[in-house]
KOLGULUM-271768 format. One record per residue (C-alpha): residue in three letters; chain; x, y, z. Coordinates in nm, 2 decimals, padded with zeros to 4 digits. Layout:
<nodes>
 vokol semar     px     py     pz
   ala     A      X      Y      Z
...
</nodes>
This chain:
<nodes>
 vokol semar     px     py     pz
   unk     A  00.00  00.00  00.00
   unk     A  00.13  00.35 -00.12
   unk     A  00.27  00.60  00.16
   unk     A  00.02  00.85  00.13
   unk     A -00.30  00.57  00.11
   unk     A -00.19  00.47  00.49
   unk     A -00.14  00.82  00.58
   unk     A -00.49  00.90  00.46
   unk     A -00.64  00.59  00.62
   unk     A -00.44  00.69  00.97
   unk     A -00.59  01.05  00.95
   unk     A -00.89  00.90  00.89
   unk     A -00.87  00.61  01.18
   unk     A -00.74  00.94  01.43
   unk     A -01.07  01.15  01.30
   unk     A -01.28  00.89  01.43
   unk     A -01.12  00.78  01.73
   unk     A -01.16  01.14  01.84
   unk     A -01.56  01.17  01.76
   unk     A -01.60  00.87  01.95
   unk     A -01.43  01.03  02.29
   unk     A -01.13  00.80  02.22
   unk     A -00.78  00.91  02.43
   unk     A -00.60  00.86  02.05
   unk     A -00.30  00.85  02.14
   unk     A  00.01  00.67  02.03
   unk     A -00.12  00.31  02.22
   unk     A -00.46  00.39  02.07
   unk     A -00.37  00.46  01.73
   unk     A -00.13  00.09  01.71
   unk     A -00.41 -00.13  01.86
   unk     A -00.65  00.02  01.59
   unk     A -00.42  00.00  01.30
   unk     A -00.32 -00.37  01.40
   unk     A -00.72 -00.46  01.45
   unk     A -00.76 -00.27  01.10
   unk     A -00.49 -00.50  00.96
   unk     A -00.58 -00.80  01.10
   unk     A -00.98 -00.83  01.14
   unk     A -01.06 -00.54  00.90
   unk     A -00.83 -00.65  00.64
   unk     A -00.63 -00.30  00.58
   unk     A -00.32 -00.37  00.37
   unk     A -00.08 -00.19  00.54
   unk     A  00.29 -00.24  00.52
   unk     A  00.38 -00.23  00.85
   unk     A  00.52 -00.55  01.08
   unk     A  00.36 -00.55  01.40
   unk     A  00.57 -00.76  01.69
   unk     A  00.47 -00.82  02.06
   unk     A  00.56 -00.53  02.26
   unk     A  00.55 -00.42  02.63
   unk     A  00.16 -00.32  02.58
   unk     A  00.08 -00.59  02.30
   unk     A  00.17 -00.58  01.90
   unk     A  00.35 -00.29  01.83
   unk     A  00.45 -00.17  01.47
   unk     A  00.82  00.04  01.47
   unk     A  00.74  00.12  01.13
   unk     A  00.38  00.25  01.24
   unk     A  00.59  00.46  01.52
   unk     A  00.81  00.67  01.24
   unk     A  00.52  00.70  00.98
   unk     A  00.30  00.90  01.27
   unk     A  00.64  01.10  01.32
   unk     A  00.66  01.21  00.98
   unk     A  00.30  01.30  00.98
   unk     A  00.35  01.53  01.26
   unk     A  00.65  01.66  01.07
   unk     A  00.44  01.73  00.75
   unk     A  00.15  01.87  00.98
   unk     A -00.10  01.61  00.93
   unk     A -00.13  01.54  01.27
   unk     A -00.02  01.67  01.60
   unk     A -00.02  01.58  01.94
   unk     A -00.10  01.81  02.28
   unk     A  00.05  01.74  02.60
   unk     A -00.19  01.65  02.88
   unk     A -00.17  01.68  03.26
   unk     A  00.09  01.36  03.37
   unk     A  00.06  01.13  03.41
   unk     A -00.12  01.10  03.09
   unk     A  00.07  01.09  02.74
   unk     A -00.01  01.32  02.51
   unk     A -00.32  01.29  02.24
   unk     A -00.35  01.29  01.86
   unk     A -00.53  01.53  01.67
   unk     A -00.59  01.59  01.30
   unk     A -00.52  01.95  01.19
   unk     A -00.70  02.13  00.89
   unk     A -00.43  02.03  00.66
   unk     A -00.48  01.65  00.80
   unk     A -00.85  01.69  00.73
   unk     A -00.75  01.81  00.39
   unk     A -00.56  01.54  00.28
   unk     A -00.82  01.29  00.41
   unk     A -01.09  01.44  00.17
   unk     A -00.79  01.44 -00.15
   unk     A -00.76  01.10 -00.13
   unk     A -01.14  01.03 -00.14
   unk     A -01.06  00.65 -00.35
   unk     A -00.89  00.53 -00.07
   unk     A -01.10  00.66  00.16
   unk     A -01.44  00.51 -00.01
   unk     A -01.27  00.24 -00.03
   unk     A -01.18  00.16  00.35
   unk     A -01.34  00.41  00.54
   unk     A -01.65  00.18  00.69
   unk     A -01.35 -00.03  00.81
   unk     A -01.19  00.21  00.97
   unk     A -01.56  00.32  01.14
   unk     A -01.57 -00.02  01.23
   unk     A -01.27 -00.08  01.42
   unk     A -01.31  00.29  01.59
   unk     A -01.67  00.19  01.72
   unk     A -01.50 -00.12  01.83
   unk     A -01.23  00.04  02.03
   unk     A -01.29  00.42  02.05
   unk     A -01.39  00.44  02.43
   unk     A -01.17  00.17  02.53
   unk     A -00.87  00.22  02.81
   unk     A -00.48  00.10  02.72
   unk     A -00.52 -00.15  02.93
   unk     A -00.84 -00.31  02.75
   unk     A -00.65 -00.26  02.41
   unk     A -00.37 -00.43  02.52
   unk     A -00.57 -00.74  02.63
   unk     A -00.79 -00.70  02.31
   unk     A -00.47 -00.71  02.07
   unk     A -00.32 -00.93  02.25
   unk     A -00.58 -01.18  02.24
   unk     A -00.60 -01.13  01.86
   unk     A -00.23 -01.17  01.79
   unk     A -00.26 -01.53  02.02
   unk     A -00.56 -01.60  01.83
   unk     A -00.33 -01.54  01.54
   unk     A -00.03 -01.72  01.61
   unk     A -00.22 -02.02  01.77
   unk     A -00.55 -02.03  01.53
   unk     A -00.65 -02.40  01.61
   unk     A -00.62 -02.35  01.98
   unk     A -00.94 -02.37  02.22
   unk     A -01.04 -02.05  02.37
   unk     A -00.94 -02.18  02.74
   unk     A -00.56 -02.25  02.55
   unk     A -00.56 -01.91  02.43
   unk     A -00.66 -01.77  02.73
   unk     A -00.36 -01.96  02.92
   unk     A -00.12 -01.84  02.62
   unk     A -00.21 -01.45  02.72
   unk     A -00.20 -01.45  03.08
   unk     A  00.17 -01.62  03.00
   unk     A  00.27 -01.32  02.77
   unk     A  00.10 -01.08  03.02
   unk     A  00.07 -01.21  03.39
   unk     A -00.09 -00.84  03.50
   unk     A -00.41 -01.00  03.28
   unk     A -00.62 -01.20  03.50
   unk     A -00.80 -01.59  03.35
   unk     A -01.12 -01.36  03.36
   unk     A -01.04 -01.08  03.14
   unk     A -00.79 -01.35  02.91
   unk     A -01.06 -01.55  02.87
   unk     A -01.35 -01.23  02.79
   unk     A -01.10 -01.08  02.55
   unk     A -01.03 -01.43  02.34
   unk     A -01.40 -01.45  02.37
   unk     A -01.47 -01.08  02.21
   unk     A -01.18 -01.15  01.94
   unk     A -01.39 -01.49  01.83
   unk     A -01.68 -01.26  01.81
   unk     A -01.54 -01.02  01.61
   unk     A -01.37 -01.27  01.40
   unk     A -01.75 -01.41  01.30
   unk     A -01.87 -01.07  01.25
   unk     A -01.62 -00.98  00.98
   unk     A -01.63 -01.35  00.82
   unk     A -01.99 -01.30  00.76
   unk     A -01.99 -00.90  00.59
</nodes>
């Protein structure tokens, strides 16, 4: 996928996260492109590993970094010990609307995943990703197996909230195998 299609689709996915309340920052905006990716089916090019607050995407890190350098987004402090936010400025919003094929093309995606996730805490993002990279990685495993497999990778996550977010990734999963 071209450089300025994910650009587009990332102002797009910030957009949203914001009119749904969302914190958007960095955390936010990495669990949302991974879910993208991975349920929604959003080409991008990045490589997503399993980082201290679930999959993380280095090459997702620099291409919100040049954004801010080419204005398309920016980011405001906020009282600590909260990290800042991510906003779309007007010439963000602008280059959303230029790239309106793109956007037709995966916009009710991106509404998707940022109804799915827009009110949602780091923590409950983490467990949620998380649970979808297991799901991933161990795709013939039994919910309870998953489960066990996150609470291994993450020992703050209790069975309970393991098992609830395998369960939510199952759902989704069916939800998007039959639109």
């Amino acid at each position: 996928m071209k450089k300025a299609a994910q650009e587009a689709i990332l102002v797009g996915l910030t957009r949203r996260l914001n009119e749904k309340d969302s914190w958007s920052g960095e955390t936010h905006l990495q669990k949302a492109a991974y879910l993208l990716r991975e349920l929604a089916g959003v080409p991008f090019d990045f490589e997503f590993i399993l980082y201290k607050h679930g999959p993380f995407s280095f090459q997702l890190r620099d291409l919100l970094a040049s954004m801010q350098a080419d204005e398309l987004i920016e980011s405001q402090n906020q009282t600590p010990p909260y990290g800042p936010r991510i906003f779309v400025t007007a010439v963000g919003a602008s280059f959303e609307k230029q790239l309106v094929l793109t956007m037709s093309r995966y916009g009710s995606k991106v509404d998707w995943v940022a109804e799915k996730v827009g009110k949602r805490n780091v923590l409950e993002l983490e467990r949620l990703a998380t649970a979808l990279w297991v799901t991933r990685h161990h795709p013939e495993a039994k919910e309870e197996r998953r489960a066990k497999t996150l609470t291994a990778i993450k020992p703050h996550v209790t069975r309970e909230e393991a098992l609830a977010s395998v369960r939510e990734i199952d759902g989704l999963l069916e939800e998007v195998s039959k639109a």
